[in-house]
C-alpha positions as CSV (number, residue, x, y, z in Angstrom):
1,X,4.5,24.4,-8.4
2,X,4.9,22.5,-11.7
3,X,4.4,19.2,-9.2
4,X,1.3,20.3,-7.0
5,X,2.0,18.2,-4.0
6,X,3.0,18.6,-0.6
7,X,4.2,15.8,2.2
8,X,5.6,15.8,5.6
9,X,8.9,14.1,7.1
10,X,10.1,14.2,10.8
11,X,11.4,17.5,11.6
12,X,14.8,16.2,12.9
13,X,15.4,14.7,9.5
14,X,17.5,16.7,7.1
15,X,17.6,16.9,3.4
16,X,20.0,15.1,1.3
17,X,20.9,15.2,-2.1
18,X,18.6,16.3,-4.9
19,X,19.1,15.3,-7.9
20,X,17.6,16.9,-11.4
21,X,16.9,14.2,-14.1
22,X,14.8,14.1,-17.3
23,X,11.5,15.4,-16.7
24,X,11.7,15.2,-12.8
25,X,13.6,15.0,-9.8
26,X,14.5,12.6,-6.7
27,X,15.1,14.3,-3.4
28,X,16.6,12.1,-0.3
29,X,15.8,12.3,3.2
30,X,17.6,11.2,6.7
31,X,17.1,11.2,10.1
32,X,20.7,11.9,11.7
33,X,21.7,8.6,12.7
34,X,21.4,7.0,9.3
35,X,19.0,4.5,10.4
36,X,16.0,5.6,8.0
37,X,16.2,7.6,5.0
38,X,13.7,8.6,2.6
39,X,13.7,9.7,-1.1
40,X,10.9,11.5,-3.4
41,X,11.0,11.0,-6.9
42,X,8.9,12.5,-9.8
43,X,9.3,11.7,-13.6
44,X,7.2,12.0,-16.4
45,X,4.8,9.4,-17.5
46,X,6.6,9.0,-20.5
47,X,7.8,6.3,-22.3
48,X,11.1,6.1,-24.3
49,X,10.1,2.9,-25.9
50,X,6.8,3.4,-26.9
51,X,6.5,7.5,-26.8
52,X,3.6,7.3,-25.5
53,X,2.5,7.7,-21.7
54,X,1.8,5.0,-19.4
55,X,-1.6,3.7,-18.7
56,X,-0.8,2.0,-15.5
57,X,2.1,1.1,-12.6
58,X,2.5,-2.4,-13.9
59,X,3.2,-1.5,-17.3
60,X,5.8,1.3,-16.2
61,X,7.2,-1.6,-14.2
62,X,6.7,-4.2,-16.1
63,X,5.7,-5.9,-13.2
64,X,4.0,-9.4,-13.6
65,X,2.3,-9.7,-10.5
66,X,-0.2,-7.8,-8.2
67,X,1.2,-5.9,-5.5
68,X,-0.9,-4.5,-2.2
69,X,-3.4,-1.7,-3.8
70,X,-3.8,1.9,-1.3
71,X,-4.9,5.3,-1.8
72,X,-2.8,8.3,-1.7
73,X,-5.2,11.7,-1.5
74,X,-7.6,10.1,-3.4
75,X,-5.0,8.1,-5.5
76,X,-4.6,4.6,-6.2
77,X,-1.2,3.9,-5.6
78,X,0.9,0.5,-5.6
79,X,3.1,-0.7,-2.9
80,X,5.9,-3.2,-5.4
81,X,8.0,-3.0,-1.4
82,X,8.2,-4.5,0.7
83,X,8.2,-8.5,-0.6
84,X,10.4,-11.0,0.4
85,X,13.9,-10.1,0.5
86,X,13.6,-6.8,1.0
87,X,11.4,-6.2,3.6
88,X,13.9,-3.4,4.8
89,X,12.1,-1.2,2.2
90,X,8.7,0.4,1.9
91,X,7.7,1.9,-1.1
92,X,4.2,3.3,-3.0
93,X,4.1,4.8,-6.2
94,X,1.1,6.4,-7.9
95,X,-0.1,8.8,-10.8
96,X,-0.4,12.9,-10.5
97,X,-4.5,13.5,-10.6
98,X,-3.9,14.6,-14.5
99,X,-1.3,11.4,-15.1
100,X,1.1,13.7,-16.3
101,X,4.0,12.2,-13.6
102,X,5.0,9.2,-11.2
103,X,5.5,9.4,-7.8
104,X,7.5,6.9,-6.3
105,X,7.9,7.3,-2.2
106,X,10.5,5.1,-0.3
107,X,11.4,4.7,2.6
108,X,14.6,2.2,3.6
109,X,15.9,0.8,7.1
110,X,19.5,1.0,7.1
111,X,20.3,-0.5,10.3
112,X,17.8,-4.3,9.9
113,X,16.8,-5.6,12.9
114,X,12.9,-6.4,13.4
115,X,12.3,-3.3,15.3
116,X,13.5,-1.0,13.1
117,X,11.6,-2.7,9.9
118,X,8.4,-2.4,12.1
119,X,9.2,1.4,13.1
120,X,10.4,1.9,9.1
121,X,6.6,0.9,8.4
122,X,5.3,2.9,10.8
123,X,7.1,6.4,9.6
124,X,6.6,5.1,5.7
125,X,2.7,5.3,6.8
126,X,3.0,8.7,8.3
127,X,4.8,10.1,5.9
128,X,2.6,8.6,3.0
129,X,-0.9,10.2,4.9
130,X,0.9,13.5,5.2
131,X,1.3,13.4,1.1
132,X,-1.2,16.3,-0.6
133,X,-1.8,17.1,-4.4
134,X,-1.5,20.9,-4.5
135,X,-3.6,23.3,-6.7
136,X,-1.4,26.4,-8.1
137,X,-2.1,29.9,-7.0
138,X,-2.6,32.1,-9.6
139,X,0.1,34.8,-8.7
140,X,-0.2,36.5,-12.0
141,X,-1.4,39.9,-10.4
142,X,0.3,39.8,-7.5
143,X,2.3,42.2,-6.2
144,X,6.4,42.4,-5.1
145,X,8.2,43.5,-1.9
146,X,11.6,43.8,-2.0
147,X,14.0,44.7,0.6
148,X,17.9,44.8,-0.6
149,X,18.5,45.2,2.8
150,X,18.3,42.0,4.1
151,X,18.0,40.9,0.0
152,X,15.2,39.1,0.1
153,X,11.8,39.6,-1.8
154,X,8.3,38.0,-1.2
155,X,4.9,37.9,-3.4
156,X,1.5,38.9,-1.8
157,X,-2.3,39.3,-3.2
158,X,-2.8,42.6,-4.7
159,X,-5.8,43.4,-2.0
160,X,-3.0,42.9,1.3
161,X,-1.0,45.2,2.5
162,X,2.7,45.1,3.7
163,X,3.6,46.5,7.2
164,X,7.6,46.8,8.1
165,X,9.2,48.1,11.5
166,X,12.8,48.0,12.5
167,X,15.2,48.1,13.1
168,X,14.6,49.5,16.5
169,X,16.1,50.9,19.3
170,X,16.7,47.2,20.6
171,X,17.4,45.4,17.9
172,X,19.0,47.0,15.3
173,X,19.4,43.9,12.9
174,X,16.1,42.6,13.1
175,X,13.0,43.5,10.6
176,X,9.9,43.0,11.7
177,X,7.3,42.2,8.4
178,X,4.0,41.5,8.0
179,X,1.2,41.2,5.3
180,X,-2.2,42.0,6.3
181,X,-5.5,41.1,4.8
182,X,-7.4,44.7,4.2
């Protein structure tokens, strides 16, 4: 929630480490035969040097050249990779809408032949138009179920109701659950 964003990967593709640092976090991505993975990272647009937050990519990278320019939902973002020499990677970083963080979005082809950089760039794109910026929910005044049963607990709007069956006569370790707009 503190993040507001969303994105989508291919469902085959399981998550890897993640890994806590500073004011963010980078999680990693593969598909199962190693050939692609993908890491997420968020930090604080911060600077240690100058305490005082970024006002652009090419400062934060101190990068003396222009790189390819694209929009991320309704962000500019830059794409530093792929260049020469590492045309293996594709990678896009831009701003949160309130500048607050950087996200950096990579995707790498383990396995370099042509083909694979070519399908690398085509997932990279997919993956980068699934990317959303999130508002919060306000979830102050919502409401609780808890079921130590099956020890789980879920939040729902004040105005819905919760309907649970089961176990039944066919299925005795199965719960049935559902929240309902009144």
């Amino acid at each position: 929630d503190e993040f507001g964003f969303e994105v989508r990967y291919p469902v085959a593709w399981k998550e890897g480490e993640f890994l806590v640092q500073g004011s963010g976090f980078t999680q990693d991505f593969e598909d199962d035969s190693r050939q692609y993975s993908f890491s997420l990272s968020v930090t604080g647009n911060y600077s240690q040097v100058t305490t005082k937050s970024y006002d652009n990519l090419y400062e934060y990278l101190s990068l003396p050249y222009t790189v390819k320019t694209i929009s991320i939902d309704g962000q500019e973002a830059i794409q530093p990779l792929p260049r020469a020499g590492s045309e293996h990677v594709n990678s896009a970083m831009f701003f949160s809408k309130d500048s607050r963080f950087i996200y950096t979005i990579m995707l790498t082809t383990n396995n370099v032949t042509e083909v694979n950089i070519e399908t690398g760039k085509i997932l990279f794109d997919q993956i980068l138009s699934t990317f959303r910026f999130v508002e919060p929910v306000d979830t102050t005044d919502w409401q609780t179920y808890r079921n130590a049963k099956y020890r789980f607990e879920i939040w729902y709007p004040k105005e819905f109701e919760v309907s649970v069956d089961g176990p039944t006569k066919y299925s005795s370790d199965r719960l049935n659950f559902r929240i309902i707009d009144t």
